[in-house]
DSSP file (Angstrom, degrees, kcal/mol; ACC not computed):
  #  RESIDUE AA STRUCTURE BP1 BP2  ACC     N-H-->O    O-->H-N    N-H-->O    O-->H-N    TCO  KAPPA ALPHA  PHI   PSI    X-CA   Y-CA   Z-CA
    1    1 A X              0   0    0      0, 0.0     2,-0.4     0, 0.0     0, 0.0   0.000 360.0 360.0 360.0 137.9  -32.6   26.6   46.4
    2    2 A X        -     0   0    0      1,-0.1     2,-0.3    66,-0.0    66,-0.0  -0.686 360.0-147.9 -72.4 103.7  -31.8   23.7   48.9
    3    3 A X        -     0   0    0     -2,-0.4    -1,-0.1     1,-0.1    64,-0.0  -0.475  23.7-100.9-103.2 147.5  -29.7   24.8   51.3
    4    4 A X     >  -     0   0    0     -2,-0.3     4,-1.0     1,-0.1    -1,-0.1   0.025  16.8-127.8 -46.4 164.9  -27.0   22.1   52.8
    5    5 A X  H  > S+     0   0    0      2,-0.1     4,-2.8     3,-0.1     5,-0.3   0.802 118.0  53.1 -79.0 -38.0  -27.4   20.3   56.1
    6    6 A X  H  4 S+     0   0    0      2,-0.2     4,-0.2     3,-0.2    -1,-0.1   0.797 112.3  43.4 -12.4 -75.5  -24.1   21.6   56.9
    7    7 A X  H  > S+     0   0    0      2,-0.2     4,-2.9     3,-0.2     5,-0.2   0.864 110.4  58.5 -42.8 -61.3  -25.2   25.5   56.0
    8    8 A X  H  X S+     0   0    0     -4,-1.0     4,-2.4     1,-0.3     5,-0.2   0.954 106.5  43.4 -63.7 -63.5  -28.2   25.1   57.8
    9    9 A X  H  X S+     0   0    0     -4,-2.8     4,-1.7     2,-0.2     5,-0.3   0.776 108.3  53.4 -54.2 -19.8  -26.7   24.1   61.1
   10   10 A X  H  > S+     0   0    0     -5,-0.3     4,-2.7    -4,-0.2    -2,-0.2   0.989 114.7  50.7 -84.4 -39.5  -23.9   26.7   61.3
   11   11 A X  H  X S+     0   0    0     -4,-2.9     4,-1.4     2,-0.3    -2,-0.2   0.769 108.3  48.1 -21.6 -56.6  -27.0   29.1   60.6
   12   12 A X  H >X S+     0   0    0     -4,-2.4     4,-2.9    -5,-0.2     3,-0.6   0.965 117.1  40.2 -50.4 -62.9  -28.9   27.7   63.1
   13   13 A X  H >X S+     0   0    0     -4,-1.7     4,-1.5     1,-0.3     3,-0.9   0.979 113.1  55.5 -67.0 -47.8  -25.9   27.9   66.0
   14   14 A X  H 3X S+     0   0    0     -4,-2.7     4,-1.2    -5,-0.3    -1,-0.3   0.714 110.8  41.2 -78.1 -24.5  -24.8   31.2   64.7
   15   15 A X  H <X S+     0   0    0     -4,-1.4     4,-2.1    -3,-0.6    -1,-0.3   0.909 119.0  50.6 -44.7 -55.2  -28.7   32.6   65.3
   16   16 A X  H <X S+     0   0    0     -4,-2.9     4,-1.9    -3,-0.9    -2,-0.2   0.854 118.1  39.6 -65.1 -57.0  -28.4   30.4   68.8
   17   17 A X  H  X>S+     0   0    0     -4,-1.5     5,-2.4     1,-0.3     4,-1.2   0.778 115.0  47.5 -87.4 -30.0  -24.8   32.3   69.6
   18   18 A X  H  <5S+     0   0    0     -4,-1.2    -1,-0.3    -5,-0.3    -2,-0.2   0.758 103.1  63.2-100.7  -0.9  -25.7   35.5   68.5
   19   19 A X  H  <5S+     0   0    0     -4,-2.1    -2,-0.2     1,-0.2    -3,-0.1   0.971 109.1  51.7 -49.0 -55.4  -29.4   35.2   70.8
   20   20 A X  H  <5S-     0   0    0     -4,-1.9    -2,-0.2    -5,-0.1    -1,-0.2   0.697 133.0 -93.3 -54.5 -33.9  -26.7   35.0   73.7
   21   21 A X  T  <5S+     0   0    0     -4,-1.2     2,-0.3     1,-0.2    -3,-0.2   0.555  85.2 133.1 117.7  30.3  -24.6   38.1   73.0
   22   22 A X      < -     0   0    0     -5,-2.4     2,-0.6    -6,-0.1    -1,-0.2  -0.488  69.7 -87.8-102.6 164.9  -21.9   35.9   70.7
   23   23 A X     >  -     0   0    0     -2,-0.3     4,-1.5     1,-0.2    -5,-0.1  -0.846  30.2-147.5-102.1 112.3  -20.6   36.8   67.4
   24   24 A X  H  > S+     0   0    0     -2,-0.6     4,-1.1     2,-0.2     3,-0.2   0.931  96.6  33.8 -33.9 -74.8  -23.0   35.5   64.8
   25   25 A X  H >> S+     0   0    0      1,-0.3     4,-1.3     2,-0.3     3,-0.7   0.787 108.6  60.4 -36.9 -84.1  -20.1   35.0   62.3
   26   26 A X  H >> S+     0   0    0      1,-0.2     4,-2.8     2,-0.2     3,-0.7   0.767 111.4  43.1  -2.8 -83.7  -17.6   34.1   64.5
   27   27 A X  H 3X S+     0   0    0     -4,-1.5     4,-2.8     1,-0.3    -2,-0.3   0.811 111.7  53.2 -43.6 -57.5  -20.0   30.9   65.6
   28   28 A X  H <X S+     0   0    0     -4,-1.1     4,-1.4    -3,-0.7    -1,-0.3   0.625  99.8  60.3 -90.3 -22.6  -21.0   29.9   62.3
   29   29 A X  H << S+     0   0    0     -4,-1.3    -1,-0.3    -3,-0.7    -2,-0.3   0.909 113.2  38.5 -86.1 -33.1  -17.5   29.7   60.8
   30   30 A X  H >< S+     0   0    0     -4,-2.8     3,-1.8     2,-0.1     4,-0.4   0.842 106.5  69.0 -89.0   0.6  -16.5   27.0   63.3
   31   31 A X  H >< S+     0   0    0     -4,-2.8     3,-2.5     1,-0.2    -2,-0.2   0.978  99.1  51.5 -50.1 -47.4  -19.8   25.6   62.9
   32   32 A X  T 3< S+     0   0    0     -4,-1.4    -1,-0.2     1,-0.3    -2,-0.1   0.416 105.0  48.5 -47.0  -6.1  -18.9   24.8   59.7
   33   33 A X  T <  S+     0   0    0     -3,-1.8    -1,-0.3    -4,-0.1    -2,-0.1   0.347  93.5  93.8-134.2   2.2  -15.9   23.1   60.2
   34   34 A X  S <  S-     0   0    0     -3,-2.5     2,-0.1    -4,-0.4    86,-0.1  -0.193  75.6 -74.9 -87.9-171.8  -17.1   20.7   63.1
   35   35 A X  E     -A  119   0A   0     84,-0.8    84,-2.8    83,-0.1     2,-0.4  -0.367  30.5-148.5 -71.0 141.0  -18.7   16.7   63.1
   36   36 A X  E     -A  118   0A   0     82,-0.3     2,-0.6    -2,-0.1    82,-0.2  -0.891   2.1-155.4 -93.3 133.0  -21.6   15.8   62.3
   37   37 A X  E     -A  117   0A   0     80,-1.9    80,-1.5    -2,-0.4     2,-0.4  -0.904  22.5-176.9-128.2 131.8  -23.2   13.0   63.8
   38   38 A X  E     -A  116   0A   0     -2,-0.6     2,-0.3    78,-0.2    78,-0.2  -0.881  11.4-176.9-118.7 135.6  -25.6   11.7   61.5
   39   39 A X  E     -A  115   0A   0     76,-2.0    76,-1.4    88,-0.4     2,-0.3  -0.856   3.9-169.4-122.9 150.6  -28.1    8.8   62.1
   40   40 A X  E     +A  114   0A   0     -2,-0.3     2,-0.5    74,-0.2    74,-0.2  -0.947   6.0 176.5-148.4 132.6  -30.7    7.2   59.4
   41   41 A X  E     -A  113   0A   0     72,-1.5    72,-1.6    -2,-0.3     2,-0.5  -0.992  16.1-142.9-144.3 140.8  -33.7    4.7   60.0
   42   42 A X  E     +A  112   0A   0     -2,-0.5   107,-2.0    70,-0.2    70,-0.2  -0.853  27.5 153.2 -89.3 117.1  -36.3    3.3   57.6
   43   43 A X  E     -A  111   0A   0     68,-5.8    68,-2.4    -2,-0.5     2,-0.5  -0.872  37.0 -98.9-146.1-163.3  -39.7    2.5   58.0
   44   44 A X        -     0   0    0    103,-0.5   103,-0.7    66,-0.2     2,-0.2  -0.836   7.9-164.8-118.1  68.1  -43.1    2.0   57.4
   45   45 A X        -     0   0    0     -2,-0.5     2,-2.4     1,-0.1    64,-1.2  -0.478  22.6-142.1 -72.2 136.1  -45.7    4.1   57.9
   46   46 A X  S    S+     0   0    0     62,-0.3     2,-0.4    -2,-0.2    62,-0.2  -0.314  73.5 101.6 -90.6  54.8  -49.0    1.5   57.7
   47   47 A X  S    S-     0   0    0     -2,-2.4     5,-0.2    62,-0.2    62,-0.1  -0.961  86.5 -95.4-154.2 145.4  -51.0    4.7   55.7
   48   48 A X        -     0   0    0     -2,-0.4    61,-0.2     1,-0.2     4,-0.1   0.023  53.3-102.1 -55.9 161.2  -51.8    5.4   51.6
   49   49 A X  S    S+     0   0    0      1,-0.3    -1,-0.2     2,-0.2    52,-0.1  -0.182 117.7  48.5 -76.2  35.0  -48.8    7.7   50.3
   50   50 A X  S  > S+     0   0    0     -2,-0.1     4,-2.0     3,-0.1     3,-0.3   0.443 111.8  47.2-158.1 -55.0  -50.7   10.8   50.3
   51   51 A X  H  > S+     0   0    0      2,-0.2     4,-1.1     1,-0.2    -2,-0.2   0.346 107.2  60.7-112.7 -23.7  -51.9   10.4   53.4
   52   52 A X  H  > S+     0   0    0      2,-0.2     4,-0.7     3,-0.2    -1,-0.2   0.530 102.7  48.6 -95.9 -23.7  -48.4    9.5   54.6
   53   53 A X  H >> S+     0   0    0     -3,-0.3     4,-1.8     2,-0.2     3,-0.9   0.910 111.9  51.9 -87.1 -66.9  -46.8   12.8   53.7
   54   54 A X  H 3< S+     0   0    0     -4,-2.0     5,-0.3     1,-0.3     4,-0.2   0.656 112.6  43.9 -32.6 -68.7  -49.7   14.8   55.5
   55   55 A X  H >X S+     0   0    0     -4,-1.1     4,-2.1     1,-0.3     3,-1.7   0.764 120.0  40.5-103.7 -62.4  -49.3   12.8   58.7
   56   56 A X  H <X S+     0   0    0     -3,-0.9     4,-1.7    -4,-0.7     5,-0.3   0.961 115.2  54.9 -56.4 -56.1  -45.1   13.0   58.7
   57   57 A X  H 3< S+     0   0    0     -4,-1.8    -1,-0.3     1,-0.3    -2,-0.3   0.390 113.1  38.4 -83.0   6.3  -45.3   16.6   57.6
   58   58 A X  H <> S+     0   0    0     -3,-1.7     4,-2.4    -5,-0.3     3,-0.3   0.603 117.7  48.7-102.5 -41.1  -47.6   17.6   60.5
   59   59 A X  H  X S+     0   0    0     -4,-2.1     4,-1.0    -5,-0.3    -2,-0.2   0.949 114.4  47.1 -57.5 -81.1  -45.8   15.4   63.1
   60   60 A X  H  X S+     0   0    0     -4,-1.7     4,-1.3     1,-0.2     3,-0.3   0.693 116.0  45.6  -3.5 -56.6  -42.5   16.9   61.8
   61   61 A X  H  4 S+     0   0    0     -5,-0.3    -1,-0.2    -3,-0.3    -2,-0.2   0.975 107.8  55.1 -51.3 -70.5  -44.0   20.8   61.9
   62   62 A X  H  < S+     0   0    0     -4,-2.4    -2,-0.2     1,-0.3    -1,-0.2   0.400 110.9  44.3 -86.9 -10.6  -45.4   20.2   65.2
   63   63 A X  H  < S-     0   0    0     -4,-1.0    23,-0.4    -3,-0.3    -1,-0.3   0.710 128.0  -9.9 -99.2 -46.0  -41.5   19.1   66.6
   64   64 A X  S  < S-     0   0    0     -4,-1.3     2,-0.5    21,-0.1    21,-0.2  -0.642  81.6 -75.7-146.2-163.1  -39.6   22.1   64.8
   65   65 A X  E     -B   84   0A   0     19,-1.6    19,-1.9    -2,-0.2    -3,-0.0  -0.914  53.0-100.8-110.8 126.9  -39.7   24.8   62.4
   66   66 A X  E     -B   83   0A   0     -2,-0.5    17,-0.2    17,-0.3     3,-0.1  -0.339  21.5-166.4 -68.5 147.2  -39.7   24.2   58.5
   67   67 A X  S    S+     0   0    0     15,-2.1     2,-0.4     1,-0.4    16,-0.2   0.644  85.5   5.5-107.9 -51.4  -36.0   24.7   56.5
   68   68 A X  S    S-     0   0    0     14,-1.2    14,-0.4   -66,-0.0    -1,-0.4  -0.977  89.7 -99.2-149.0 153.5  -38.1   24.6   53.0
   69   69 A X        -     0   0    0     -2,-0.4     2,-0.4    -3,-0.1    -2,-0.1  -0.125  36.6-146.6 -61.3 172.5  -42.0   24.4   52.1
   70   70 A X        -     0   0    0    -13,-0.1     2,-0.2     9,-0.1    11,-0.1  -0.924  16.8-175.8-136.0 146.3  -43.3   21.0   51.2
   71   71 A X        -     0   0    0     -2,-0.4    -2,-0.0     9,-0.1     9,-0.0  -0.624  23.4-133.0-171.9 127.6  -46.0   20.3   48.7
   72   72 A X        -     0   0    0     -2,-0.2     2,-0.4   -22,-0.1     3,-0.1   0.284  29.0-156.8 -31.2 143.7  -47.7   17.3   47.6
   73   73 A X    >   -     0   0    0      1,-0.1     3,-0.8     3,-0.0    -1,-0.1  -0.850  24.1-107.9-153.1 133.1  -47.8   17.3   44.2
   74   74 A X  T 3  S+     0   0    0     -2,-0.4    -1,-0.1     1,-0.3     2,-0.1   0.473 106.4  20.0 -67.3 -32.7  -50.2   15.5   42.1
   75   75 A X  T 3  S+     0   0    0     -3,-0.1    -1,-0.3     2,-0.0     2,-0.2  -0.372  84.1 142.0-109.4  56.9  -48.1   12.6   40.6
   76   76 A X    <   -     0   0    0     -3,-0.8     3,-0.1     1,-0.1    -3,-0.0  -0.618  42.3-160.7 -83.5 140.4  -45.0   12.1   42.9
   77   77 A X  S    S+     0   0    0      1,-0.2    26,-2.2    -2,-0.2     2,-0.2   0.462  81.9  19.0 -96.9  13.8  -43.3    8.9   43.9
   78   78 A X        -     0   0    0     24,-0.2    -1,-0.2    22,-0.1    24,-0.2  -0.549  57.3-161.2-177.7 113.7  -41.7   10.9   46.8
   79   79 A X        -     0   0    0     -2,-0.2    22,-1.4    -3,-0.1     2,-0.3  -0.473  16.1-137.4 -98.1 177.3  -41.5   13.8   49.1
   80   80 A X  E     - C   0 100A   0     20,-0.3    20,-0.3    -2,-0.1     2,-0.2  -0.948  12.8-175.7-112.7 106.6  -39.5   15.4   51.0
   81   81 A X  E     - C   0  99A   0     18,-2.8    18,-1.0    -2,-0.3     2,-0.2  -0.594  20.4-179.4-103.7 128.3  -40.5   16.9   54.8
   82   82 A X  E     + C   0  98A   0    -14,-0.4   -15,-2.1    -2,-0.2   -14,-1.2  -0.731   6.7 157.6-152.1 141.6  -37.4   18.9   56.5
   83   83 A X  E     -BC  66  97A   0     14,-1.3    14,-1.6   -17,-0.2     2,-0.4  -0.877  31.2-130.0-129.1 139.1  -37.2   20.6   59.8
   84   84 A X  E     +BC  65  96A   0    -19,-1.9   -19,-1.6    -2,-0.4     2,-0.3  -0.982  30.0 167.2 -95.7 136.2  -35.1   21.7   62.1
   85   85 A X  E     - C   0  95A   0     10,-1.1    10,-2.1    -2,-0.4   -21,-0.1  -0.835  33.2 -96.8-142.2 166.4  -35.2   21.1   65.8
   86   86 A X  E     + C   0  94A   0    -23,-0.4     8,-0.2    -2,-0.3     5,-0.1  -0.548  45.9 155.6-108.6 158.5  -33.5   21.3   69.4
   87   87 A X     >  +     0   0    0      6,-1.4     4,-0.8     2,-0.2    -1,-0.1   0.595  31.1  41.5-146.3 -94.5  -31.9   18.5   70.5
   88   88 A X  T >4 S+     0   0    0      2,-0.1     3,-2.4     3,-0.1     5,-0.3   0.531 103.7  16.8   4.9-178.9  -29.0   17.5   73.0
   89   89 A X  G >4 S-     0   0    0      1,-0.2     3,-2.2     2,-0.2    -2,-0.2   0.076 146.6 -18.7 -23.2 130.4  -28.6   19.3   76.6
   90   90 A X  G 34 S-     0   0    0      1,-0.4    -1,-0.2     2,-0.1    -2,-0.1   0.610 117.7 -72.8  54.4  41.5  -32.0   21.1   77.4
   91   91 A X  G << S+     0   0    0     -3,-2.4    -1,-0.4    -4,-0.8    -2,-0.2   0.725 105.1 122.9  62.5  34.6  -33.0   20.9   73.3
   92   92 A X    <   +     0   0    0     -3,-2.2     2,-0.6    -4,-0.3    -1,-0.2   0.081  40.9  82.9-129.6   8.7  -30.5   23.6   72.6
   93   93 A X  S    S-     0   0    0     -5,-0.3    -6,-1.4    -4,-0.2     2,-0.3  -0.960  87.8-126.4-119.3 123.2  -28.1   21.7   69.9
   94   94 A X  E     -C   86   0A   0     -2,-0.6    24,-0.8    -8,-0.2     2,-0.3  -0.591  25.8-160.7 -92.5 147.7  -30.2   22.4   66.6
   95   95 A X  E     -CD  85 117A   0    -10,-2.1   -10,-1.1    -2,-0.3     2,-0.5  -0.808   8.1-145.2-123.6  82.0  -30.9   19.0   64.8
   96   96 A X  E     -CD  84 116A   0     20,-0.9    20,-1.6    -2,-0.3     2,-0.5  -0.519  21.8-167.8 -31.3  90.9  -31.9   19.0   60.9
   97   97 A X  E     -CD  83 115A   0    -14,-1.6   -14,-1.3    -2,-0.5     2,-0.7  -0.895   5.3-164.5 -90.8 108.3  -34.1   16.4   60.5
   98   98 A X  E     -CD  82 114A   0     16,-4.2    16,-2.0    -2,-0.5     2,-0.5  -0.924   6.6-164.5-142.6 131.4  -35.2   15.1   57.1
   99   99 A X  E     -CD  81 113A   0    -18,-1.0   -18,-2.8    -2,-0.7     2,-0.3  -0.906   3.7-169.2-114.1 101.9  -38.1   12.8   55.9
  100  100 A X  E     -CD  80 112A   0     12,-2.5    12,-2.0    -2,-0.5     2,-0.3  -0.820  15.2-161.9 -62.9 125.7  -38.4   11.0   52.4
  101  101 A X        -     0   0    0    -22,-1.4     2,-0.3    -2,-0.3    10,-0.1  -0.635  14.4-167.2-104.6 150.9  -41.9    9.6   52.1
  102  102 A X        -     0   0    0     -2,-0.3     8,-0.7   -24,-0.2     2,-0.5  -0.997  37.3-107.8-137.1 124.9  -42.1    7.0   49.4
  103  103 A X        +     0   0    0    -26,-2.2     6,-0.1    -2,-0.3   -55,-0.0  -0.710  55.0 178.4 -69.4 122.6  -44.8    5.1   47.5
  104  104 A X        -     0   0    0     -2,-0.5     2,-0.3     4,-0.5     5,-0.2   0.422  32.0 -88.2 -93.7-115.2  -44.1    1.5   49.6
  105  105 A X  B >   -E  108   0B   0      3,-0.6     3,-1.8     4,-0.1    -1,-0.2  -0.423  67.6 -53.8-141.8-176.5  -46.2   -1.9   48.9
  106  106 A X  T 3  S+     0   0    0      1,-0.3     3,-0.1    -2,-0.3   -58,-0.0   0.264 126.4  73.7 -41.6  -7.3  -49.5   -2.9   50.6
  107  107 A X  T 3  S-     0   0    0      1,-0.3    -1,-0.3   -60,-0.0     2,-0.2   0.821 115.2 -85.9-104.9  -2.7  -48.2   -2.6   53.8
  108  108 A X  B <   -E  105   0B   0     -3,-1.8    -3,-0.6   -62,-0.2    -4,-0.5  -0.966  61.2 -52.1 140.3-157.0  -48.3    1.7   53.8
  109  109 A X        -     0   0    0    -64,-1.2     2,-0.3    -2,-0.2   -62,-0.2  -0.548  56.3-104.8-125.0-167.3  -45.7    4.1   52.5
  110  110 A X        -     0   0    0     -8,-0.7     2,-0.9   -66,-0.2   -66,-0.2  -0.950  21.8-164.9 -96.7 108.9  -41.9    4.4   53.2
  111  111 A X  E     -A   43   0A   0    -68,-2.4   -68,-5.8    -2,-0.3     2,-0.3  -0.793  11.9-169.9-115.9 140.5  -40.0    6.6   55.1
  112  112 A X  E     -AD  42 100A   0    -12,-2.0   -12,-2.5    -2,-0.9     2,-0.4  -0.912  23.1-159.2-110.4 135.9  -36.0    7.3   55.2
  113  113 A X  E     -AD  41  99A   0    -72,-1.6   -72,-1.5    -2,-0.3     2,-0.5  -0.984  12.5-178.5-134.5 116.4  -35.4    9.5   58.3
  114  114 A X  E     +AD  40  98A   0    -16,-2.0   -16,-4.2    -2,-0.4     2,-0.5  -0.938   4.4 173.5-129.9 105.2  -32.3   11.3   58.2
  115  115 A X  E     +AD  39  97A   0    -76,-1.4   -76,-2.0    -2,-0.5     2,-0.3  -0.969   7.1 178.5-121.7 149.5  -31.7   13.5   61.4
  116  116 A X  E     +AD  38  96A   0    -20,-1.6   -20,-0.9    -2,-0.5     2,-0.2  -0.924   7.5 168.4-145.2 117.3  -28.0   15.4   61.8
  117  117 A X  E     -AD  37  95A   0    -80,-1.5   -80,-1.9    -2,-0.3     2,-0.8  -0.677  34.9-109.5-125.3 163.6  -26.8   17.7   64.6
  118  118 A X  E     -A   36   0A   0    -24,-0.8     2,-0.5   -82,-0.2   -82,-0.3  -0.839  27.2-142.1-110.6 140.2  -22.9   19.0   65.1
  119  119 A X  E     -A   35   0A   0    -84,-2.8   -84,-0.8    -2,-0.8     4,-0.2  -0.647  17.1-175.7-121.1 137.2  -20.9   17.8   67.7
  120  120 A X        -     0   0    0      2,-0.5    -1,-0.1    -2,-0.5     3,-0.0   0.076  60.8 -49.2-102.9-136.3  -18.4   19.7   69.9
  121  121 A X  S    S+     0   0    0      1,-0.2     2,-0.5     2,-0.1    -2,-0.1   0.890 126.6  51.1 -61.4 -48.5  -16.3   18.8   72.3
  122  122 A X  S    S-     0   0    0      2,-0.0    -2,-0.5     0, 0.0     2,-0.3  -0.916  86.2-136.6-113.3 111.8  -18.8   16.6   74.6
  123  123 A X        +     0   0    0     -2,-0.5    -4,-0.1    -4,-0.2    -2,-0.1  -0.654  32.2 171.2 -55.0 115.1  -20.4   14.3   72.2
  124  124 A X        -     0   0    0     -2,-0.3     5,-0.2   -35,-0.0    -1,-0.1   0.370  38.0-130.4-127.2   8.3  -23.9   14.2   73.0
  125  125 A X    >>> +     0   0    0      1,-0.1     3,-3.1     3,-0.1     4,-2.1   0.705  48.0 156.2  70.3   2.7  -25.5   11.9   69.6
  126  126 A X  H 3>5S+     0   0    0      1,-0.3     4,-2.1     2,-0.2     5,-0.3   0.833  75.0  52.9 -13.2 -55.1  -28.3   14.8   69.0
  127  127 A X  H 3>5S+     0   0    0      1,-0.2     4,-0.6     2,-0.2   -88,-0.4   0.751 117.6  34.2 -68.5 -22.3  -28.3   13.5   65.6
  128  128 A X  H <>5S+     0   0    0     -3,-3.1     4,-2.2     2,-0.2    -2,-0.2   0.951 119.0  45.3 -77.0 -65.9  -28.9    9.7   66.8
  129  129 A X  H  X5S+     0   0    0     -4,-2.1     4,-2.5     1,-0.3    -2,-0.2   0.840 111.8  59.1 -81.5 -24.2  -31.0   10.1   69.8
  130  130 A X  H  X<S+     0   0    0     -4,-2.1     4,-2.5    -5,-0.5     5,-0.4   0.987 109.5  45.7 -63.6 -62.1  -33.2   12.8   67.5
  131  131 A X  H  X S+     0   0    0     -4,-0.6     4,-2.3    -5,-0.3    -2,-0.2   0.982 107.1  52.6 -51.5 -52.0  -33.8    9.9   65.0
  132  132 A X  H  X S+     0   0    0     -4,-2.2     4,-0.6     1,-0.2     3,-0.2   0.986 112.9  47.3 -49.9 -60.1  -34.8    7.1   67.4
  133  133 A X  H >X S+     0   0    0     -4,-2.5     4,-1.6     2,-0.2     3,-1.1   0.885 115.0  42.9 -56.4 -46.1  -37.4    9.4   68.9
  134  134 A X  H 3X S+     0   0    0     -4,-2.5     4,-1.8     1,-0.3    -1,-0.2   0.864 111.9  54.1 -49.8 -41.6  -39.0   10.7   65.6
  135  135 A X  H 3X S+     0   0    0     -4,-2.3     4,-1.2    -5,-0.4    -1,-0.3   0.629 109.5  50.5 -65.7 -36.1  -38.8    7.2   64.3
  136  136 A X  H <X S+     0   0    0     -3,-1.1     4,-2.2    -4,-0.6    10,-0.3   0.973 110.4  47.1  -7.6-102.7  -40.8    6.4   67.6
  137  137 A X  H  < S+     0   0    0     -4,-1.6    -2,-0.3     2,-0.3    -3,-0.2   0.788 113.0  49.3 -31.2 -43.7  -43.4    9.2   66.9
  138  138 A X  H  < S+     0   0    0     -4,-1.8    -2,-0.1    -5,-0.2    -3,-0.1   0.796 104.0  62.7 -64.4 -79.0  -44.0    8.1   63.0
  139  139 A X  H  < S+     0   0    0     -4,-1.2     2,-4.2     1,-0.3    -2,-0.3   0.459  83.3  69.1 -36.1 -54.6  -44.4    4.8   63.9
  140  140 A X  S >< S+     0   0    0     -4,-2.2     3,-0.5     5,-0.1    -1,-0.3   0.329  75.5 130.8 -51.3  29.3  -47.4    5.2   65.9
  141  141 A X  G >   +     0   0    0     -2,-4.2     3,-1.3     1,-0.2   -95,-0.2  -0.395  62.9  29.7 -56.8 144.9  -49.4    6.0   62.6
  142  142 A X  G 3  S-     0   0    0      1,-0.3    -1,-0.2    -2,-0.1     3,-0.1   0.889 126.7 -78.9  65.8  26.5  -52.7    4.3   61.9
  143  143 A X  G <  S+     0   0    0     -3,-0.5    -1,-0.3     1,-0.2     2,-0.2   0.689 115.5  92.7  55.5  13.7  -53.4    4.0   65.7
  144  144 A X  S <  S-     0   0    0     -3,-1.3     2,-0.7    -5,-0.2    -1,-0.2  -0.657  87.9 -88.5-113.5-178.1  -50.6    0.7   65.4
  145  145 A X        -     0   0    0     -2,-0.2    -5,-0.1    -3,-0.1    -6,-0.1  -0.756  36.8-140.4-108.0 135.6  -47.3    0.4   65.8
  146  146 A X        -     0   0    0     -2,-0.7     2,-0.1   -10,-0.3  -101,-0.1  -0.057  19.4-128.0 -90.8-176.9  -45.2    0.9   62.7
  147  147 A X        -     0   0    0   -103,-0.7  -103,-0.5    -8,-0.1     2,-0.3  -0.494  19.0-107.9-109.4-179.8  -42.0   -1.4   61.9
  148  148 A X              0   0    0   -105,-0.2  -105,-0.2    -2,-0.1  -104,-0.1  -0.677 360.0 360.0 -98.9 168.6  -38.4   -0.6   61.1
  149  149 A X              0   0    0   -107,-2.0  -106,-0.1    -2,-0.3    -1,-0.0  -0.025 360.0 360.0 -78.7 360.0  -37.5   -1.3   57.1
């Protein structure tokens, strides 16, 4: 079962809070109840759709820790990659990052890049500045530089 983005970060901080000597619980019920700031960019990775998941879903790995397994599956038009990862001050604001791979057109496959972090008092855009950089990092697929959608 697909657990929320929502879920997943108050989970995260409440692991984060109770690493520290913080009340698991405690953390994770006003995680829940804070902002999200959520950012989303489309592009193009220039590589066959098969080829397109591998290549996201290692890059992805290699940034954070997988939220749910991923597998290819022989007739798909679309996967899903998702991860979680640090983000804001000193990586420490956990960021849920999640990657649609698409069959695109001639030019390579399609990705929607959906990263979301929760924001306290001092806004720090995790969820933004986490997307721009990943979005960075695909593009460079196929040794060129990939486009926005």
């Amino acid at each position: 079962m697909e657990r929320s983005e929502d879920r997943i970060l108050a989970d995260e901080l409440a692991r984060l809070g109770a690493g520290f000597g913080g009340g698991g619980r405690l953390v994770r019920l006003v995680a829940m109840g804070m902002r999200k700031n959520v950012h989303e960019i489309d592009l193009v990775v220039p590589l066959p759709f098969g080829d397109a998941v591998r290549y996201v879903s290692q890059q992805l790995h290699q940034l954070g820790h997988a939220v749910e397994a991923t597998e290819l599956g022989p007739d798909t038009a679309a996967e899903t990659v998702r991860v979680v990862m640090g983000g804001g001050a000193a990586g420490m604001n956990p960021v849920v990052v999640t990657a649609v791979v698409s069959q695109g057109g001639e030019n390579g496959a399609k990705v929607r890049l959906r990263a979301a972090a929760k924001e306290g008092l001092i806004k720090q855009r995790a969820g933004e500045k986490t997307a721009h950089s990943v979005a960075a990092l695909l593009s460079r697929a196929g040794g060129g530089p990939g486009r926005e959608a």
